[in-house]
ROKE-103409 format. One line per 4 residues: number of its first residue (from 0); their letters; for each residue x, y, z of C-alpha. Coordinates in steps of 0.02 Angstrom, whole numbers, always signed. Layout:
// residues N
NUM = A = X,Y,Z ~ ...
//
This chain:
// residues 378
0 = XXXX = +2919,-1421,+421 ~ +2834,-1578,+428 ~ +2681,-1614,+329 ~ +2516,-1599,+416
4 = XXXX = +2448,-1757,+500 ~ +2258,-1793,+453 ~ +2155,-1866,+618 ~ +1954,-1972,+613
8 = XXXX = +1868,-1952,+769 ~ +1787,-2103,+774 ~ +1627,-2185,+859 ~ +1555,-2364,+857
12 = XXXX = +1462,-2462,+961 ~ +1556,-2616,+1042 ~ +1453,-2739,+954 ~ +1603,-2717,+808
16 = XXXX = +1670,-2862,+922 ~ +1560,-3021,+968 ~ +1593,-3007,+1154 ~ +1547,-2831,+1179
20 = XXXX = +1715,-2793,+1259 ~ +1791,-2618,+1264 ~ +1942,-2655,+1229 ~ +1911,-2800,+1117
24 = XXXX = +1803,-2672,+1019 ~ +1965,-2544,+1012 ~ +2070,-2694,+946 ~ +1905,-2722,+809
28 = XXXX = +1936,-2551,+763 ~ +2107,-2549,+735 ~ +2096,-2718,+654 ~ +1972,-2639,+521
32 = XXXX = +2070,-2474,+489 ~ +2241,-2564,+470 ~ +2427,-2519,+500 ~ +2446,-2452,+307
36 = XXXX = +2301,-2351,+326 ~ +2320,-2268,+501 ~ +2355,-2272,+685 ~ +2217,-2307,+809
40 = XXXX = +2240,-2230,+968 ~ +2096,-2236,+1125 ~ +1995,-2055,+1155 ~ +1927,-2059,+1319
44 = XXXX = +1737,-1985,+1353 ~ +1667,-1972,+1501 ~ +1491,-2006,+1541 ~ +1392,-1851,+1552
48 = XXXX = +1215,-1829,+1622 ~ +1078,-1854,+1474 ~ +919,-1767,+1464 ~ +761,-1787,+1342
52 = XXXX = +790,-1834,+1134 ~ +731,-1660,+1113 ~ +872,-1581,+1231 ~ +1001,-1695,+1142
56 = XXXX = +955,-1651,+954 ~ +971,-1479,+1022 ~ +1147,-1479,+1092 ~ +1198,-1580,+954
60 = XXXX = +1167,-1436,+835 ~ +1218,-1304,+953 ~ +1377,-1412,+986 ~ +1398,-1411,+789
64 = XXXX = +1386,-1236,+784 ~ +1511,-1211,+917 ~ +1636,-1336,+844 ~ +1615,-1224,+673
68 = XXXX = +1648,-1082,+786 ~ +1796,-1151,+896 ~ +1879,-1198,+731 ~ +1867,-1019,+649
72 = XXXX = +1943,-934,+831 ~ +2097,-1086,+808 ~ +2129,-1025,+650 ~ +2114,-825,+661
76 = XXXX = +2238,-840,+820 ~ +2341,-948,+718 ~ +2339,-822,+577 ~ +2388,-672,+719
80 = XXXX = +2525,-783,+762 ~ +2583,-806,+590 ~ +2578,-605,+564 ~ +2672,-552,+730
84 = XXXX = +2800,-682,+696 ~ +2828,-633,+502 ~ +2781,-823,+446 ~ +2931,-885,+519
88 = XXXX = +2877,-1064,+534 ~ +2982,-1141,+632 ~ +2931,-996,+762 ~ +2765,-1018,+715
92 = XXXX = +2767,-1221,+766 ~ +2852,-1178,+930 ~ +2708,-1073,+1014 ~ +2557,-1191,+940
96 = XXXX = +2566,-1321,+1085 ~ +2428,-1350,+1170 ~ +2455,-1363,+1370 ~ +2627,-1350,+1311
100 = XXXX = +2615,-1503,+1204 ~ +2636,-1537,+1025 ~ +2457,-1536,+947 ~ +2488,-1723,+908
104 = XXXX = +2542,-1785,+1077 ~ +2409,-1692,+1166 ~ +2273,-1768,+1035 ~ +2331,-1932,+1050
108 = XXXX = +2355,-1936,+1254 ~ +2197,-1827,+1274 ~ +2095,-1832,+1440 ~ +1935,-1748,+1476
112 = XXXX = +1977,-1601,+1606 ~ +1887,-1646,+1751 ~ +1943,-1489,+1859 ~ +1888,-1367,+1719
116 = XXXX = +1715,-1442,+1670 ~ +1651,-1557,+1800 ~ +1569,-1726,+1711 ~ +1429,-1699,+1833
120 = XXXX = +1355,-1530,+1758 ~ +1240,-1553,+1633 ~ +1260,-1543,+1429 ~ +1164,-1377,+1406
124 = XXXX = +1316,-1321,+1557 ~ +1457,-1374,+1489 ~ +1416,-1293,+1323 ~ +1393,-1114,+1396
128 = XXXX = +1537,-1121,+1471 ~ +1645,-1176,+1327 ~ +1551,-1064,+1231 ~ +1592,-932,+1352
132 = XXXX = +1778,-966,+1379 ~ +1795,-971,+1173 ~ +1712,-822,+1140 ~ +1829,-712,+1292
136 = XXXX = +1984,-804,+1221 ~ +1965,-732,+1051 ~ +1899,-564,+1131 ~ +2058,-562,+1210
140 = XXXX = +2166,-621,+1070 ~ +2093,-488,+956 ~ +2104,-340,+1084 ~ +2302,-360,+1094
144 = XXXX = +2339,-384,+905 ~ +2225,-241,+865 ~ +2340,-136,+993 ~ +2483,-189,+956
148 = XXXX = +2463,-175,+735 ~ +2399,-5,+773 ~ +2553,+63,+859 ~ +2650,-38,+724
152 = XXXX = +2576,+79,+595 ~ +2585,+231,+689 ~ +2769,+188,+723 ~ +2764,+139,+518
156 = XXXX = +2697,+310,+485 ~ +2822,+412,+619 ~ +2980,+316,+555 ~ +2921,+349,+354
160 = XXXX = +2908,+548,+409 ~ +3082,+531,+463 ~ +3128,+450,+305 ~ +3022,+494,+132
164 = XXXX = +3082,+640,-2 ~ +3036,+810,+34 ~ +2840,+797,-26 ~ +2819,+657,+121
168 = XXXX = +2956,+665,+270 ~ +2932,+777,+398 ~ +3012,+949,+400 ~ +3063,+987,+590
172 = XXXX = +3241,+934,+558 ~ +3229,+1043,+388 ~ +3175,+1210,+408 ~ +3256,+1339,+482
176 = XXXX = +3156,+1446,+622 ~ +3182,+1613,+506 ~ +3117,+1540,+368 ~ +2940,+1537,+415
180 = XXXX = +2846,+1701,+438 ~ +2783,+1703,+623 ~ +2625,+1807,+709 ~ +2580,+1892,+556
184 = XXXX = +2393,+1957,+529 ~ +2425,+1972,+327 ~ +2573,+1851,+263 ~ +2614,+1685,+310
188 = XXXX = +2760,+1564,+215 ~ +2696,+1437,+82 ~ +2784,+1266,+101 ~ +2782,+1190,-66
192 = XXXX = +2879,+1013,-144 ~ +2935,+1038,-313 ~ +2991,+910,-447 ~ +3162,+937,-493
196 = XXXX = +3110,+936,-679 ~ +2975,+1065,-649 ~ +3098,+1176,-536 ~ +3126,+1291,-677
200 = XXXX = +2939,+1313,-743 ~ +2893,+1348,-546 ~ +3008,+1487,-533 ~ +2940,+1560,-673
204 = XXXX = +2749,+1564,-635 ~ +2735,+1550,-432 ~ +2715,+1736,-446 ~ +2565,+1720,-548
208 = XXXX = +2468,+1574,-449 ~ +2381,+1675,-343 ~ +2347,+1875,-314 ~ +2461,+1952,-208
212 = XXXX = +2607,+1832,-193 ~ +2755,+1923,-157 ~ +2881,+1925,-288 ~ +3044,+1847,-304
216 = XXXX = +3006,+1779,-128 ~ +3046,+1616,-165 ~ +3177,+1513,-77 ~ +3255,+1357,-94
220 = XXXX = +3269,+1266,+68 ~ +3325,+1110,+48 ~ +3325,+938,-89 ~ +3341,+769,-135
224 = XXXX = +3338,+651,-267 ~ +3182,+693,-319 ~ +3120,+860,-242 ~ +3150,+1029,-206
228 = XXXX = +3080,+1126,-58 ~ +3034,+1304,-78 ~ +2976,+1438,+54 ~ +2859,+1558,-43
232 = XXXX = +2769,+1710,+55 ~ +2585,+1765,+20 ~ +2446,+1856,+75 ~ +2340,+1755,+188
236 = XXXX = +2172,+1768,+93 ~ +2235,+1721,-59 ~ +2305,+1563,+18 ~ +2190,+1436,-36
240 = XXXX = +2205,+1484,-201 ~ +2403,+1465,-208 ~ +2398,+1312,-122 ~ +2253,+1235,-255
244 = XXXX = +2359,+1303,-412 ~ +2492,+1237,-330 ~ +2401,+1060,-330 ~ +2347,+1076,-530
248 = XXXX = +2535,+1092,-572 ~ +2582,+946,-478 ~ +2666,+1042,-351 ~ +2655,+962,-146
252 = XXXX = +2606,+1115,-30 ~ +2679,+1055,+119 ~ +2558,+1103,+287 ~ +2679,+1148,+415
256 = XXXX = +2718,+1254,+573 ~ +2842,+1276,+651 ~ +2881,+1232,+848 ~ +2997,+1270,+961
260 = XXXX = +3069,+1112,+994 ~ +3011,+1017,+876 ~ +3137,+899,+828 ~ +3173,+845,+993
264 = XXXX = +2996,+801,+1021 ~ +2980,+696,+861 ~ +3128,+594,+907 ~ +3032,+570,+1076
268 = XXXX = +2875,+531,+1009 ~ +2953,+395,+877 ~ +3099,+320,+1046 ~ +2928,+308,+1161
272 = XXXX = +2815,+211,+1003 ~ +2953,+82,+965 ~ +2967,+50,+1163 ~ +2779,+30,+1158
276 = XXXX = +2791,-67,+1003 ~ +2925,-205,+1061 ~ +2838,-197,+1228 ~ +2652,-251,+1143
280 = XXXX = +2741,-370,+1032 ~ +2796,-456,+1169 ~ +2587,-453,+1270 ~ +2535,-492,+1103
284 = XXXX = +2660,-659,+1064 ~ +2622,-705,+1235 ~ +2427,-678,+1221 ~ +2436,-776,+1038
288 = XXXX = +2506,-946,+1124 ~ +2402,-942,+1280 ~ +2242,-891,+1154 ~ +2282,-1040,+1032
292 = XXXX = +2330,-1175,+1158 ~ +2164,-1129,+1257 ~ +2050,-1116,+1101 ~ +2117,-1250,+1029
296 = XXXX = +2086,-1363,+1204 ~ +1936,-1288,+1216 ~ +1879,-1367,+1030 ~ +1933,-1546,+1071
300 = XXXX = +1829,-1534,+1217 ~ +1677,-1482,+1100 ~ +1719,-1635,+979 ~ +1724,-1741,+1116
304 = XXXX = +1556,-1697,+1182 ~ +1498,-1689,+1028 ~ +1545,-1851,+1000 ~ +1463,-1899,+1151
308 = XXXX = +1299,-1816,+1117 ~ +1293,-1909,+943 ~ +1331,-2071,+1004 ~ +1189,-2064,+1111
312 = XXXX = +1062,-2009,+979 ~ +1110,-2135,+874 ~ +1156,-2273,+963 ~ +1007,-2258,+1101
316 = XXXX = +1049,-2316,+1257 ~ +1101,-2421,+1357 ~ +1251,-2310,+1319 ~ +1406,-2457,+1253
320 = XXXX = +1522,-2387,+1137 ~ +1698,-2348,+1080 ~ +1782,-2175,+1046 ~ +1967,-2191,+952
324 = XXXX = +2048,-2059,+849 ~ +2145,-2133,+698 ~ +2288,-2058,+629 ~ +2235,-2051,+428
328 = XXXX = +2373,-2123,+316 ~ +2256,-2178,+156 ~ +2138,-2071,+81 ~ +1994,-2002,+232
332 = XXXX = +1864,-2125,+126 ~ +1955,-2282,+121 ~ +1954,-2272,+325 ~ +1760,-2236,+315
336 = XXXX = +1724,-2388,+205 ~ +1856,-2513,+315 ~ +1752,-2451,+466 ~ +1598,-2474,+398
340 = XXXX = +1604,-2645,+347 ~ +1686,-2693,+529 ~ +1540,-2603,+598 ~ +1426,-2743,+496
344 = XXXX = +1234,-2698,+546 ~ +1282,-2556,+681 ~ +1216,-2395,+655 ~ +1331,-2229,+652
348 = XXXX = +1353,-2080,+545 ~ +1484,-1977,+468 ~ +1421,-1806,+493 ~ +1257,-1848,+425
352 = XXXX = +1302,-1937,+265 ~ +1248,-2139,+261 ~ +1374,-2252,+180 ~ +1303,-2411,+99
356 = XXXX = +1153,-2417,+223 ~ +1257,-2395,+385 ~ +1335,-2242,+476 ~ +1471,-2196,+564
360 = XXXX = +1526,-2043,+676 ~ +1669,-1976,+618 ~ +1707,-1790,+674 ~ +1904,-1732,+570
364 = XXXX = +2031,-1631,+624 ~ +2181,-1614,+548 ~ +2346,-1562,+639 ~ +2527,-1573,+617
368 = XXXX = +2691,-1579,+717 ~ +2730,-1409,+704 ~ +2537,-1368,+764 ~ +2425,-1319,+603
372 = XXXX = +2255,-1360,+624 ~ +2098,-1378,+503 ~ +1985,-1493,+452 ~ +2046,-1628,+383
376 = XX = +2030,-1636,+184 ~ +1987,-1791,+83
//
C-alpha cells in the first residue's frame, strides 16, 4: 500500500504577487512552496453571501466544530469498513473513493457542488444542511453495522453450540428422546458435564449431592476429549440443590429440554442466520462506501467553506484571495515558514497560531492513494 499523502489547505491574499493577479498569485504560491517541498494545485471557492462580523465569527466556530465532527464520522466509517472487510487493505483502498474517485484525484480536481448546495443560500444554510446530511450519513452507517455484527454474533454463538465440548455445544443432536424423563409431577433428568478426570469421584458421590437422588441412576450419554455427559434423575424439589453441589465440584449442569424436532430446527435456525448474515454483509459493504465517499465529500465541502469564512474575517473585504491545496513533501512547518515569508506583510493564520508576526490559513488533511484520511501530522 502506498504511504499516506499529507495535503495544506492554503489561503493568501493575492497581494503575494505585485499585480494582484489570480493566477499570478497561484504561480507566487507555488514559487514559495517549491517543487522539493510539494505540489501546488488550484482549490476552487465560490463566493458565498456574507453577513455581519458577528454572523461570520459564529460560523467560523460552528464550521470548526463541524469539520472536528465530519472528520470523526470519516474515520468511524472507515474503521466499519476496515472490520467488515477483515483489514484486508487492498479491499479496504478499493471502496474509499470518493464519487468514485481516488481520495487524491478528487482532492486535487475538486469543485464546489453547485447542484447539492446552491452558492446562493446563505452560510448559516449551507451549514445545516451539511450538518444535517453528516449526521444521517453516520446514522445510517451505524444502523447497518450494528445489524449486521449482531447477527454475526448470534450466528458466532449458534455455530459454537454446534461445535464446543459437551459443557458448551448444544445437545439436540446428543440426547436421545428416552433419556429425559417427560410430564413428570416428582422427577425430572439432571443434565450434568463432567471432567474426564473427575468421572470417577462423580460416580461415587452424585448420590449424596442432594436428598432424594435416585440411586445408581446415572448414565453416561455421550463424550469427548474433555467431558463426559451424564443423565442423573432426582426429585424435583431438591433440584436446586443438586444442580448448586453440582457447581461447587466443578461439575456443568447442563439446562436442557427436550423437543420434538429439535435438531432439524437448529440446523434451520443456524442455514436462515448465515443467509441473513452474507445478505447484511453485503447492505452493510455497500452502506460503508456510499457512507465514506459522502462523509468524506461532505468534509471537503466544510473545509472549503471554512476556508472561505476565514478568509473573509481576516482578510476583510474587498474579498481578493487565493485558495491552493499543496501536496506536503517536507516537513508540514517548512511549507508554513516558505509561505509566510512569500506572504511578506499579508495577514493569515494557521488555525490560530501567528508565525513571526504574520498568519496564514492553513486547514490539513491528510489522505493517501488507497483512501486513508486524517489530519495531517507534522
Amino acid at each position: 500500500m502506498s504511504k499516506p499523502s499529507k495535503y495544506l489547505l492554503v489561503s493568501l491574499p493575492t497581494s503575494v504577487s505585485p499585480s494582484h493577479d489570480h493566477d499570478e498569485a497561484l504561480t507566487a504560491v507555488r514559487s514559495a512552496v517549491t517543487t522539493d517541498a510539494g505540489t501546488t494545485y488550484p482549490f476552487n471557492i465560490p463566493e458565498f453571501k456574507i453577513g455581519t462580523v458577528d454572523a461570520l465569527i459564529q460560523q467560523a466556530d460552528d464550521l470548526s466544530k463541524l469539520s472536528s465532527a465530519c472528520e470523526g464520522i470519516v474515520n468511524k466509517v472507515g474503521d466499519s469498513l476496515r472490520g467488515i472487510l477483515e483489514g484486508d487493505e487492498d479491499k479496504i483502498a478499493q471502496q474509499k473513493t470518493i464519487n468514485d474517485k481516488p481520495v487524491d484525484q478528487y482532492l486535487r480536481s475538486f469543485s464546489w457542488n453547485k447542484v447539492k448546495y446552491r452558492a446562493d443560500k446563505s452560510i448559516a444554510e449551507l451549514v445545516n444542511l451539511l450538518q444535517k446530511e453528516v449526521a444521517g450519513i453516520d446514522n445510517d452507517v451505524k444502523a447497518k453495522f450494528t445489524q449486521h455484527n449482531q447477527t454475526k454474533t448470534a450466528l458466532a454463538a449458534a455455530t459454537r453450540k454446534q461445535t464446543g465440548n459437551l459443557a458448551t455445544k448444544s445437545l439436540v443432536a446428543i440426547v436421545p428422546k428416552d433419556v429425559m424423563i417427560q410430564d413428570s409431577e416428582y422427577l425430572e433428568t439432571h443434565l450434568i458435564a463432567v471432567p474426564k478426570q473427575q468421572e470417577k469421584e462423580f460416580l461415587k458421590v452424585y448420590e449424596t449431592l442432594a436428598p432424594m437422588t435416585v440411586p445408581r441412576s446415572a448414565r453416561s450419554i455421550a463424550s469427548d476429549d474433555e467431558f463426559v455427559l451424564y443423565a442423573v434423575v432426582g426429585f424435583k424439589k431438591h433440584s436446586p440443590e443438586f444442580i448448586h453441589k453440582c457447581r461447587e465440584h466443578r461439575y456443568t449442569p447442563r439446562d436442557y429440554k427436550y423437543k420434538e424436532g429439535g435438531k432439524e430446527e437448529e440446523a434451520k435456525e443456524v442455514e436462515k442466520l448465515e443467509k441473513e448474515e452474507r445478505k447484511l454483509w453485503g447492505e452493510a459493504l455497500r452502506l460503508g462506501r456510499t457512507g465514506y465517499s459522502e462523509s468524506a465529500m461532505i468534509w471537503i465541502h466544510v473545509l472549503a467553506l471554512r476556508v472561505f469564512v476565514e478568509t473573509v474575517l481576516r482578510y476583510g473585504l474587498p474579498l481578493d484571495y487565493v485558495a491552493a491545496l499543496v501536496q506536503v513533501r517536507l516537513a508540514i512547518l517548512v511549507l508554513i515558514v516558505r509561505l509566510t515569508i512569500a506572504a511578506d506583510h499579508t495577514q493569515a493564520s494557521e488555525e490560530g497560531e501567528t508565525k513571526s508576526g504574520l498568519e496564514i490559513f492553513i486547514p490539513r488533511w491528510q489522505c493517501a492513494n488507497a483512501g486513508q484520511e486524517g489530519p495531517c501530522q507534522e
